[in-house]
TIKOL-302333 format. One record per atom (N, C-alpha, C, O): x negated, y negated, z; residue in three letters. Coordinates in pm, whole numbers, padded with zeros to 5 digits, always signed. Layout:
<rs>
XYZALA/...
</rs>
This chain:
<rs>
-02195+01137+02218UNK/-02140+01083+02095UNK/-02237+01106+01979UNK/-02359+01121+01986UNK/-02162+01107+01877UNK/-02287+01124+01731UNK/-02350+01002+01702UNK/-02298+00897+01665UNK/-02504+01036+01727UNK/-02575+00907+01727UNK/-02607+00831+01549UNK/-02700+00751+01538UNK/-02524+00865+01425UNK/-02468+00870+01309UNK/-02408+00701+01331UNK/-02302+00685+01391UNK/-02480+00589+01282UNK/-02444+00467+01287UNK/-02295+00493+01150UNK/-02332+00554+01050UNK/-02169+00456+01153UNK/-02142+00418+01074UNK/-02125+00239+00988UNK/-02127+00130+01046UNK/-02112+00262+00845UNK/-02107+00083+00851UNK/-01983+00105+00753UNK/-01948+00198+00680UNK/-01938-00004+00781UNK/-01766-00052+00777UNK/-01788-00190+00718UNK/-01804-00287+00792UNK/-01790-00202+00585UNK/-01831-00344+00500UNK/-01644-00376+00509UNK/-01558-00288+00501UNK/-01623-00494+00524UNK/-01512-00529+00552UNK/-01447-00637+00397UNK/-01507-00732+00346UNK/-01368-00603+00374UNK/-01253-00667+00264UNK/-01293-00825+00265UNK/-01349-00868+00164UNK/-01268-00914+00372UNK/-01282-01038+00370UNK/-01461-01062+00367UNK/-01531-00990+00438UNK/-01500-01130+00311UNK/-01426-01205+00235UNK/-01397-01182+00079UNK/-01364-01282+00014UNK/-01400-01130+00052UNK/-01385-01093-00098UNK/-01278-01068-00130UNK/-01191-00999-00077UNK/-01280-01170-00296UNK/-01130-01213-00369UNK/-01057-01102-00362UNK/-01123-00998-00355UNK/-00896-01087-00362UNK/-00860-00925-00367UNK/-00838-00893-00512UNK/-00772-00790-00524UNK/-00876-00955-00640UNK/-00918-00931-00767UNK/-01045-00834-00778UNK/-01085-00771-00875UNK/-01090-00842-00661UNK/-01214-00777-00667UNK/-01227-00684-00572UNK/-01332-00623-00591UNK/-01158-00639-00461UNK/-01152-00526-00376UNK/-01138-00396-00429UNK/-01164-00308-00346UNK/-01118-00371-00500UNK/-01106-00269-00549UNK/-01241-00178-00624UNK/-01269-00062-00595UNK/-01335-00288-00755UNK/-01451-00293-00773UNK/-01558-00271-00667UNK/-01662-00207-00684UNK/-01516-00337-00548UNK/-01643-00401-00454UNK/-01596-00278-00355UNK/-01683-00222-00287UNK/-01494-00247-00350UNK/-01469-00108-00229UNK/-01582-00010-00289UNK/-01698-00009-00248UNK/-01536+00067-00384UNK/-01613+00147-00500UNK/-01723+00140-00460UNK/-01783+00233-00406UNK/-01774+00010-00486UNK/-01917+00020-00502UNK/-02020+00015-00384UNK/-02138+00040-00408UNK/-01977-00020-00249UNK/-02014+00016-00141UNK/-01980+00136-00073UNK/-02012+00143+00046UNK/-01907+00257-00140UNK/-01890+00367-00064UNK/-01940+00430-00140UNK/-01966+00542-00098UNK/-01977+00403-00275UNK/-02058+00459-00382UNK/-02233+00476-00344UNK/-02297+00574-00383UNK/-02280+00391-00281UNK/-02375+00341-00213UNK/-02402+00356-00054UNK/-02504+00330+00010UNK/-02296+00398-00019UNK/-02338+00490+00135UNK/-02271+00398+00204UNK/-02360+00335+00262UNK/-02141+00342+00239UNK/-02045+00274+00325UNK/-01968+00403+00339UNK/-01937+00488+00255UNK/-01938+00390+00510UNK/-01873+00494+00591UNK/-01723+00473+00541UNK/-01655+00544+00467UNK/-01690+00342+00612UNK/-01571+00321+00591UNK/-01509+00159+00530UNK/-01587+00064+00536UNK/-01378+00139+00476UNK/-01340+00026+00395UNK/-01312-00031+00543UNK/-01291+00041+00641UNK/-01317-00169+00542UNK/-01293-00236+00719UNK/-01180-00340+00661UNK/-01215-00455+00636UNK/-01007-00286+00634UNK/-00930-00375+00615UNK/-00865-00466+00694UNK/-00781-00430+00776UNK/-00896-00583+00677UNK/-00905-00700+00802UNK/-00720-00775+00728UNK/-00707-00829+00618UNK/-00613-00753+00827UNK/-00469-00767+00723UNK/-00493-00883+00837UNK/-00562-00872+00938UNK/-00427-00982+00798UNK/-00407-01114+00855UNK/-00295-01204+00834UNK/-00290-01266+00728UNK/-00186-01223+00941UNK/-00070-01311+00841UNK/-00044-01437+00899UNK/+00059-01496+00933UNK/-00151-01459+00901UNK/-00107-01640+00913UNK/-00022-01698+01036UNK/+00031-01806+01061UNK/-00035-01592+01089UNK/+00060-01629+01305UNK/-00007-01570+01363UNK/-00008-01636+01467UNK/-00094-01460+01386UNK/-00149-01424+01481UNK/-00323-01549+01476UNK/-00393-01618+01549UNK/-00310-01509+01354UNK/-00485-01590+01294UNK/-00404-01649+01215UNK/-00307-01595+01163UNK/-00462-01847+01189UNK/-00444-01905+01085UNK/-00471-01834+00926UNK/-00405-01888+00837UNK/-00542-01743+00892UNK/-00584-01723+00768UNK/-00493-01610+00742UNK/-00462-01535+00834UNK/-00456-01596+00644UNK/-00348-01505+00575UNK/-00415-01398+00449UNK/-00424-01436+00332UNK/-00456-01271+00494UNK/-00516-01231+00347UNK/-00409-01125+00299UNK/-00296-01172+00286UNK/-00425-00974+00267UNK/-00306-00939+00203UNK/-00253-00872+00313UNK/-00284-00897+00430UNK/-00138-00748+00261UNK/-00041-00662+00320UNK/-00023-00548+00273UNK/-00080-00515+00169UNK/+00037-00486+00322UNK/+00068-00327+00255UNK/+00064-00306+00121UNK/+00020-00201+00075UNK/+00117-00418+00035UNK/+00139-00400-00089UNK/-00042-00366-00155UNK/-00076-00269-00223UNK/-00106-00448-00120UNK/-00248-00433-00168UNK/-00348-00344-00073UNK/-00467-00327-00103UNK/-00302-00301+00015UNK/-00365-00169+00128UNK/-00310-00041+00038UNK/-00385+00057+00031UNK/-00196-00037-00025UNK/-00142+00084-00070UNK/-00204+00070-00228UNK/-00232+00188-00246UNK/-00234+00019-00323UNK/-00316-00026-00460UNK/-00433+00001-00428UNK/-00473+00081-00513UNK/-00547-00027-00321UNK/-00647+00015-00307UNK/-00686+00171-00287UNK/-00777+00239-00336UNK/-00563+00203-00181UNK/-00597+00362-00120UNK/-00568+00449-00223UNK/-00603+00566-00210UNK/-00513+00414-00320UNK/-00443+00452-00454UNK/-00587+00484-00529UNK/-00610+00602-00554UNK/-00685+00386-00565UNK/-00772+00368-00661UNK/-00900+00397-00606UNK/-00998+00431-00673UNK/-00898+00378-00449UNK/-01029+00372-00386UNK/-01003+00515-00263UNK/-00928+00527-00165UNK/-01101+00604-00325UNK/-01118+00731-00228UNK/-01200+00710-00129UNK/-01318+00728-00160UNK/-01176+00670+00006UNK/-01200+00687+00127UNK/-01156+00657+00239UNK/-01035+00670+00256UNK/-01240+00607+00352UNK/-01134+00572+00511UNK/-01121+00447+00478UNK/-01198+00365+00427UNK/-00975+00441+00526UNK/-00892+00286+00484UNK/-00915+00225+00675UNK/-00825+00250+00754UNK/-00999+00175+00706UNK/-01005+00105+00869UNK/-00936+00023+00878UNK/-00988-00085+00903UNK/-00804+00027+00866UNK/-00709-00112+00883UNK/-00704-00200+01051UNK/-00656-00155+01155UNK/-00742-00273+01039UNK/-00754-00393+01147UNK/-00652-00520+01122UNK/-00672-00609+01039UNK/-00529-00510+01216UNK/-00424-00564+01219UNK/-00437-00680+01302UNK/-00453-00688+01424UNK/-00424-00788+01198UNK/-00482-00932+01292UNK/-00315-01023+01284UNK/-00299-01139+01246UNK/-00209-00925+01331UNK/-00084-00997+01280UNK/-00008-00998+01433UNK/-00049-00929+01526UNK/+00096-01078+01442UNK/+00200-01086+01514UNK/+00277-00967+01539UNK/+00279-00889+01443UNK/+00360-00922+01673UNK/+00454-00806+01630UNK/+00395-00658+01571UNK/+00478-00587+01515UNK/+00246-00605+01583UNK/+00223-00525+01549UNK/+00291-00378+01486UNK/+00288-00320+01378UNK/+00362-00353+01638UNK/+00452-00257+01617UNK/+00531-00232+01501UNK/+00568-00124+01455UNK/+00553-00373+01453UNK/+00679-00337+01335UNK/+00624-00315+01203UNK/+00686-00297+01098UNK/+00497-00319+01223UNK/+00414-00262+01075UNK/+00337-00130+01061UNK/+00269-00088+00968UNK/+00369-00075+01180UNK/+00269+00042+01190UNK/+00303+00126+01113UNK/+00209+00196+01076UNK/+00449+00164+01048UNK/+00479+00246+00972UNK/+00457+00220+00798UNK/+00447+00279+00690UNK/+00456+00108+00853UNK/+00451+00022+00697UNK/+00280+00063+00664UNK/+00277+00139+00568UNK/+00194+00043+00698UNK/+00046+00045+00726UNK/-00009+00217+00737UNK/-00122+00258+00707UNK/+00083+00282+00779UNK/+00040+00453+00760UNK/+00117+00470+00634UNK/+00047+00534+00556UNK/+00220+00442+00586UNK/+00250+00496+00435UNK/+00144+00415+00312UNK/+00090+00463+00212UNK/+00141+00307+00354UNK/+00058+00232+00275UNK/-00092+00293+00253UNK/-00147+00253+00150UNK/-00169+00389+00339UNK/-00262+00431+00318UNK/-00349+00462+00412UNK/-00449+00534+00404UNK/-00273+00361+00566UNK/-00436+00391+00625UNK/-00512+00523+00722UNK/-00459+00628+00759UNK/-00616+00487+00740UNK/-00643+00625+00807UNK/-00686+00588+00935UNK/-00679+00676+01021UNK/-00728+00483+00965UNK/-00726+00442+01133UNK/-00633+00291+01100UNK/-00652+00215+01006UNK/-00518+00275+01219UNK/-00500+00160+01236UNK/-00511+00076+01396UNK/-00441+00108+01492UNK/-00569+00013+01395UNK/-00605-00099+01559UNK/-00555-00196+01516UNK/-00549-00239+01400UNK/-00500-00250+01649UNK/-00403-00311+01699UNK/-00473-00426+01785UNK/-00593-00406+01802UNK/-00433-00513+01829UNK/-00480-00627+01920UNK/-00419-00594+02051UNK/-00312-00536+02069UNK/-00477-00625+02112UNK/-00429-00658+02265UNK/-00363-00787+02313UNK/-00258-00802+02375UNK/-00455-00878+02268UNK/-00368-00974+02262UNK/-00199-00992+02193UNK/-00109-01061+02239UNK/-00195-00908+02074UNK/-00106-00941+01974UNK/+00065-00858+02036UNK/+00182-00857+01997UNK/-00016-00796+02155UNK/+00124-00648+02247UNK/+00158-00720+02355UNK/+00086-00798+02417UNK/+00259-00693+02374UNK/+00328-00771+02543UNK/+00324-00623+02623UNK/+00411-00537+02635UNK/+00215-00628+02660UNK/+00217-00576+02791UNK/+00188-00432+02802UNK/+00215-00367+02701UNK/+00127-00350+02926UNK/+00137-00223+02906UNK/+00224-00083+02827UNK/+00190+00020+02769UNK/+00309-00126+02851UNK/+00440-00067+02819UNK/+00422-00060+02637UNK/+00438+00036+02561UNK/+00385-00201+02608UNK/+00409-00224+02418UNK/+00260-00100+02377UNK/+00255+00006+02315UNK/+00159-00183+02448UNK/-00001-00112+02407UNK/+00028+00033+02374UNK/+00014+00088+02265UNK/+00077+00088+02500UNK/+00113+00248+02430UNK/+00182+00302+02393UNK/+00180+00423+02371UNK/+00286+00204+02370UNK/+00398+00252+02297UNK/+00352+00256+02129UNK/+00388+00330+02038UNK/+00252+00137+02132UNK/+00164+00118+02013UNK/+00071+00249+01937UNK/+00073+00285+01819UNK/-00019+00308+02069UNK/-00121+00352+02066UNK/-00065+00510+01992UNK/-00104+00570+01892UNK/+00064+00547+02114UNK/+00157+00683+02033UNK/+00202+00665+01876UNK/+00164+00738+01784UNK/+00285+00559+01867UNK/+00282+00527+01736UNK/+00254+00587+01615UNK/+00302+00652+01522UNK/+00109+00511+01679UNK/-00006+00537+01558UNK/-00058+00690+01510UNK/-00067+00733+01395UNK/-00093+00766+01657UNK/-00090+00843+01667UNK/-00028+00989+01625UNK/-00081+01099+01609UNK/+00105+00945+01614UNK/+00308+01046+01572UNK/+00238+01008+01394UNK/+00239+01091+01304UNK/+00189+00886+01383UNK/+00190+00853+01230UNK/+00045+00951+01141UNK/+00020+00964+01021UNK/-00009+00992+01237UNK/-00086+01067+01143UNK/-00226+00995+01174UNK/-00321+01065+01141UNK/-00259+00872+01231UNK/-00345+00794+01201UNK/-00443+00786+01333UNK/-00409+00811+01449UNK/-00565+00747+01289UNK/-00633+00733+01420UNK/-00617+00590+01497UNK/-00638+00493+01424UNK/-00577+00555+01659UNK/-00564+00485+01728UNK/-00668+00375+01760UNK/-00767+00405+01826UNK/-00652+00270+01723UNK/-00790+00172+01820UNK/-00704+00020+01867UNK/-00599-00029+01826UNK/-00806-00025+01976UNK/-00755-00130+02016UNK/-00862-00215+02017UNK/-00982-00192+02033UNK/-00783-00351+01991UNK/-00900-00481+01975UNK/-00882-00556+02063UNK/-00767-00572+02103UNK/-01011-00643+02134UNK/-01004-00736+02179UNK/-01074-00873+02168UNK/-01196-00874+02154UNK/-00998-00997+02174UNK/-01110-01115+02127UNK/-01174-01105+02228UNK/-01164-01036+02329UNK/-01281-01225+02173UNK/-01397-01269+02244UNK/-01339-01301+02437UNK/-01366-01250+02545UNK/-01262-01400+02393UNK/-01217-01423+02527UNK/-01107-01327+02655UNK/-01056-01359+02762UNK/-01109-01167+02553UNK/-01063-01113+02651UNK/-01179-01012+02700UNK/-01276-00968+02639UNK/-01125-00988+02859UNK/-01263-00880+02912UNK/-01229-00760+02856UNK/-01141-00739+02773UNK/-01328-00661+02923UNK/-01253-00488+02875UNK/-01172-00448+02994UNK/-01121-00336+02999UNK/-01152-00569+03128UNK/-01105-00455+03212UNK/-00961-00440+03184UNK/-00896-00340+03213UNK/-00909-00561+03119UNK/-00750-00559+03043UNK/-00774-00474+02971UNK/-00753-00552+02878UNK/-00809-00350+02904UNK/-00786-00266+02818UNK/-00822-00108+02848UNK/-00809-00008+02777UNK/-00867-00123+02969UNK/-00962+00006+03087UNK/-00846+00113+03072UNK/-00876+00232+03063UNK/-00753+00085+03069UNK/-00630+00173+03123UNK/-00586+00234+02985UNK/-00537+00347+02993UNK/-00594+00188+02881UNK/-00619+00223+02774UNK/-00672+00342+02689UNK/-00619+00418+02608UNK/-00808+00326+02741UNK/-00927+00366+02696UNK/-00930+00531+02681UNK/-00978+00586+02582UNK/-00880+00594+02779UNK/-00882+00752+02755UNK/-00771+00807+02643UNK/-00764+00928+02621UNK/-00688+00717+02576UNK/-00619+00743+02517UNK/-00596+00694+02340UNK/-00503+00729+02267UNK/-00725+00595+02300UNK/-00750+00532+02184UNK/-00862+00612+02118UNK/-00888+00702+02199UNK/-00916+00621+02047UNK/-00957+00682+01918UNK/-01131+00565+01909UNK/-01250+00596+01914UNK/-01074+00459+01898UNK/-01192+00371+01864UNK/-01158+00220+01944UNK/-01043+00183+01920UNK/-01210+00156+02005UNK/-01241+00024+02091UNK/-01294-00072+01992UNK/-01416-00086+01993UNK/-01221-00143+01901UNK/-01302-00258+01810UNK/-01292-00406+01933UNK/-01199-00448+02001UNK/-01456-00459+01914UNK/-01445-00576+02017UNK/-01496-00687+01871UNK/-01546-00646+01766UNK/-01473-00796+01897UNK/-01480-00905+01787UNK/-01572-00985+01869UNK/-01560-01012+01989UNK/-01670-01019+01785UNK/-01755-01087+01806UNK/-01786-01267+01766UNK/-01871-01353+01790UNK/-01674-01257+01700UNK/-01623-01359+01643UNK/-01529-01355+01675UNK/-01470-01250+01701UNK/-01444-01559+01692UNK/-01285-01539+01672UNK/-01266-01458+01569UNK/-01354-01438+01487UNK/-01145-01402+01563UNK/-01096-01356+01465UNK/-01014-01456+01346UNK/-00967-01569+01359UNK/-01016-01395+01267UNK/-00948-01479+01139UNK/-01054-01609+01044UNK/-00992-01701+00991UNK/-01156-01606+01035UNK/-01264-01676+00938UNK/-01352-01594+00958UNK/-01393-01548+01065UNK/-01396-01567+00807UNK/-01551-01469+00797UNK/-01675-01598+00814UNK/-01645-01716+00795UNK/-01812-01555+00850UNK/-01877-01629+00818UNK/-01912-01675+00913UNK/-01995-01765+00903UNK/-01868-01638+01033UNK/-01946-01723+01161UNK/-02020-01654+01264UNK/-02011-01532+01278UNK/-02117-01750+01359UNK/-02218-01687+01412UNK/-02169-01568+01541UNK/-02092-01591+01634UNK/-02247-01426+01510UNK/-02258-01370+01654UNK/-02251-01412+01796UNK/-02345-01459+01861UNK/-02130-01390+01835UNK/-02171-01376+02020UNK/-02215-01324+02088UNK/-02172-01213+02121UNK/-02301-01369+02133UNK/-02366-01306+02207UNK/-02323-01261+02337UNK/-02386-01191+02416UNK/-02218-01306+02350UNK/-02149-01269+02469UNK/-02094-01127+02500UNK/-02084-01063+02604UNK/-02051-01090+02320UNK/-02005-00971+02301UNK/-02088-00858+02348UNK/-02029-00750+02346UNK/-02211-00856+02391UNK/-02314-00754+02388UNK/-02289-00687+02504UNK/-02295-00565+02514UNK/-02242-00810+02649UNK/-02215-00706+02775UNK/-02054-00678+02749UNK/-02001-00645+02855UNK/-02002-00679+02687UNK/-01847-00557+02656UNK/-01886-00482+02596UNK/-01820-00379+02608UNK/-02000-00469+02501UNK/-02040-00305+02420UNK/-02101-00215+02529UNK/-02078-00094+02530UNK/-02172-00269+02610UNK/-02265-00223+02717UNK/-02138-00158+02844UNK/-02126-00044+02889UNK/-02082-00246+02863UNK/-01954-00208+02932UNK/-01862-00082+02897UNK/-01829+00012+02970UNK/-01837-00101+02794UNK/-01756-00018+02726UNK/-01844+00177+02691UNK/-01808+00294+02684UNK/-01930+00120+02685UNK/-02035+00251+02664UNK/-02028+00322+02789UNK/-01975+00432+02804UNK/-02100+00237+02899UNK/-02082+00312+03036UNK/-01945+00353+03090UNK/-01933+00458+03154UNK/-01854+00282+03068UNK/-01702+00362+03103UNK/-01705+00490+03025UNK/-01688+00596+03085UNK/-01724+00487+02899UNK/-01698+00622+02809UNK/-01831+00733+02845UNK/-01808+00851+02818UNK/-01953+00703+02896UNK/-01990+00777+02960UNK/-01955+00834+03078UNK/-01918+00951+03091UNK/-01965+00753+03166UNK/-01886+00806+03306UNK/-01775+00866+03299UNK/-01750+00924+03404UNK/-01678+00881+03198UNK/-01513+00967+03220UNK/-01550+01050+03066UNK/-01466+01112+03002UNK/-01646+01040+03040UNK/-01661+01144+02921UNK/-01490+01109+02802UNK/-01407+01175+02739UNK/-01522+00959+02833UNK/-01385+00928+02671UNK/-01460+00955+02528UNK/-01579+00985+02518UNK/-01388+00942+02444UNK/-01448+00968+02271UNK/-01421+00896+02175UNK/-01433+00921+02055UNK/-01371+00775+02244UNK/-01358+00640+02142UNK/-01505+00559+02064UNK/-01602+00497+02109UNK/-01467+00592+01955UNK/-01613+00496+01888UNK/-01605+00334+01938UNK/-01507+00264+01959UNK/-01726+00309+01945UNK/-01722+00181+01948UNK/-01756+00051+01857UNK/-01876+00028+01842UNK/-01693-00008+01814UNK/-01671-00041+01684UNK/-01708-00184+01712UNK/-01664-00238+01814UNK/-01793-00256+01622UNK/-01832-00449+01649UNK/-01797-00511+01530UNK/-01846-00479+01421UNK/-01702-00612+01548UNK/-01700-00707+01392UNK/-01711-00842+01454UNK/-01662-00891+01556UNK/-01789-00885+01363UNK/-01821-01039+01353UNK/-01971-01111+01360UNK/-02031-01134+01465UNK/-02027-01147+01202UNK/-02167-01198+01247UNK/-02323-01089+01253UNK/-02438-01097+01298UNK/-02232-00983+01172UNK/-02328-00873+01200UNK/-02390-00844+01055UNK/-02337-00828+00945UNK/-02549-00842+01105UNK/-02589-00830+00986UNK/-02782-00791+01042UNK/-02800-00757+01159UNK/-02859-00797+00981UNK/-02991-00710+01032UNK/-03043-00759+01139UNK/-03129-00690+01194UNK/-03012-00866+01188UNK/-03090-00950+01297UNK/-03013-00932+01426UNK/-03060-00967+01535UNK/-02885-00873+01410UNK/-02763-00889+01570UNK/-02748-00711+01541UNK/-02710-00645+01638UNK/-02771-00653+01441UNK/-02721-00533+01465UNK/-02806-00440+01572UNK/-02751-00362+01650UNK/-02912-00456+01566UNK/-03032-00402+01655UNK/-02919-00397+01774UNK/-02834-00308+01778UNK/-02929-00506+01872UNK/-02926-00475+02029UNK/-02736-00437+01984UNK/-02705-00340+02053UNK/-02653-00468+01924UNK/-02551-00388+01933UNK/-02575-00215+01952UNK/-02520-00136+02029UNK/-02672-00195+01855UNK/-02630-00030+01841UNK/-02720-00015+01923UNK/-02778+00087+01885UNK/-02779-00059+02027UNK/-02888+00012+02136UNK/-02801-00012+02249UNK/-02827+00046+02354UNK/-02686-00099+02242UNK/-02618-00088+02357UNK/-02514-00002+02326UNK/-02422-00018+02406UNK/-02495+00068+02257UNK/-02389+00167+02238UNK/-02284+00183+02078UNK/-02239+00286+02028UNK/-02277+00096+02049UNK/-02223+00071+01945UNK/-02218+00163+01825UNK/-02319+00156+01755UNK/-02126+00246+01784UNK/-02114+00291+01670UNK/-02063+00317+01495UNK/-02074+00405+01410UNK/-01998+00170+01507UNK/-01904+00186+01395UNK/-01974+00030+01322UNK/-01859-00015+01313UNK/-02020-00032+01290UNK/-02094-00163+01241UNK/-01971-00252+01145UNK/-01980-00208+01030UNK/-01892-00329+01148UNK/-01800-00438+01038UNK/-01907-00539+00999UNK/-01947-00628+01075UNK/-01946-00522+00887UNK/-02006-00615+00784UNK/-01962-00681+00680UNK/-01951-00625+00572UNK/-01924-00839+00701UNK/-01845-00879+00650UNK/-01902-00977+00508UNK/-01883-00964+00387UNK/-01979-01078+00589UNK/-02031-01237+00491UNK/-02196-01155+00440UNK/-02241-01146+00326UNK/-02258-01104+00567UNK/-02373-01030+00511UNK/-02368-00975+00381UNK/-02427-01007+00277UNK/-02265-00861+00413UNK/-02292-00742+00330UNK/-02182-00821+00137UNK/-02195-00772+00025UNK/-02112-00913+00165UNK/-02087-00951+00048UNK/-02173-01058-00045UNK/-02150-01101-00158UNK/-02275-01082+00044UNK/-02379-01213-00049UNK/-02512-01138-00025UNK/-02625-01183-00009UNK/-02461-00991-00029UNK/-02642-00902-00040UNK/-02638-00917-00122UNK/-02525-00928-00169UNK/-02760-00931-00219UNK/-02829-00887-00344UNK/-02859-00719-00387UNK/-02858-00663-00496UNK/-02888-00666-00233UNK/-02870-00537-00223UNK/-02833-00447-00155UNK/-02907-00388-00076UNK/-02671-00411-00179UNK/-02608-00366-00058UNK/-02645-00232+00008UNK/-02663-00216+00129UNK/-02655-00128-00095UNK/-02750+00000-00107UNK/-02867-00039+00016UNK/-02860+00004+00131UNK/-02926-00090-00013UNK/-03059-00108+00094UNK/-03032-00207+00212UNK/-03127-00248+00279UNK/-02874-00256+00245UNK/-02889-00349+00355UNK/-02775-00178+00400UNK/-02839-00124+00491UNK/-02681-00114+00378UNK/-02616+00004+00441UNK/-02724+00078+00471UNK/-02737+00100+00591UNK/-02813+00129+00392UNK/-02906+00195+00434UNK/-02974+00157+00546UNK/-02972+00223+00650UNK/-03023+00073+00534UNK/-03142-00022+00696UNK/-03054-00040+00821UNK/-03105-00048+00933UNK/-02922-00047+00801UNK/-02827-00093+00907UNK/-02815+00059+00983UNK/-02829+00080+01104UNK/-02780+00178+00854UNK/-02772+00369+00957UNK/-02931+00386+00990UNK/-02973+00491+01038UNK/-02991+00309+00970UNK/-03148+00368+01032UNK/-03147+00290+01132UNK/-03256+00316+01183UNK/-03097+00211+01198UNK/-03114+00135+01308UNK/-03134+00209+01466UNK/-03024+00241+01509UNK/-03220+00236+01539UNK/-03230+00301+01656UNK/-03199+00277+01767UNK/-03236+00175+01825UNK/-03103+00389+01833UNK/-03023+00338+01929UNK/-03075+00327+02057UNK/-03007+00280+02148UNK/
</rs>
């Protein structure tokens, strides 16, 4: 895999009066990718925007749109979510009934132009998603519940990155491996030494003083 940390400063928490400014100015400054965290208030209590403001950004803001679908019913937005702009969309595991939905999901995405990933919370393992895996694009694991920015790293999350690394070694898969939640200079270390390649920086990277030099310190991190 390309040992090329990317970092993925994520939308929440920041007002969406200001996503647009604050996208800019972290990809202006060396952010890989935008980490759009869509949320509607049934899958996760917290509700942030929808297509309407995913498609206004991709409009104004030139780069990778990482849409991360924290909603109910996935499926029925996937089309909505590739016209709207994005360029990877992941999906929950939790949020699919069953084998059958996951890849019916995963093609989808795929027919749509877009790159494939699948998420899992804290409380699910990776071996529910094993079967998966040769066929997704990127593996986002949450390190946090999902749906509130701002809370502490699990540490629990560290043996599913570790996990997840050695499966994609052993069958030679090419899914990035992607961490959101709680990440910031002190938890990013043993993530990206256990494999980890895609970094979601959420509460950190919006109350830096200096985001330029916290993206920067985060791609120098040694794996």
């Amino acid at each position: 895999m390309d040992k090329h940390i990317l970092v993925a400063p994520s939308t929440d928490p920041c007002p969406i009066g200001d996503l647009v400014e604050y996208s800019r100015e972290l990809l202006r400054v060396g952010a890989d990718w935008i980490h759009c965290d869509i949320m509607d208030g049934n899958f996760v209590e917290k509700k942030t925007f929808d297509e309407i403001v995913l498609s206004l950004l991709d409009k104004r803001v030139n780069g990778v749109m990482d849409v991360h679908l924290m909603i109910a019913n996935p499926i029925e937005k996937l089309q909505t979510y590739a016209r709207a702009g994005a360029t990877n969309i992941t999906v929950h595991y939790e949020a699919l009934n069953g084998t059958i939905s996951v890849i019916n999901a995963i093609n989808e995405i795929h027919s749509l132009g877009c790159k494939a990933g699948i998420s899992i919370k804290p409380n699910t393992p990776v071996r529910a998603i094993e079967n998966f895996l040769p066929f997704v694009d990127l593996v986002l694991v949450m390190s946090v519940e999902p749906g509130k920015s701002g809370q502490q790293f699990m540490q629990s999350s560290l043996s599913k990155i570790a996990e997840l690394a050695g499966l994609r070694e052993q069958n030679s898969y090419n899914y990035l491996i992607e961490v959101d939640g709680g990440i910031n200079l002190q938890t990013a270390p043993p993530v990206v030494s256990l494999g980890a390649d895609v970094l979601v920086v959420g509460s950190a990277m919006y109350n830096s003083q200096n985001r330029s030099e916290l993206i920067d310190s985060l791609k120098k991190i040694n794996r």
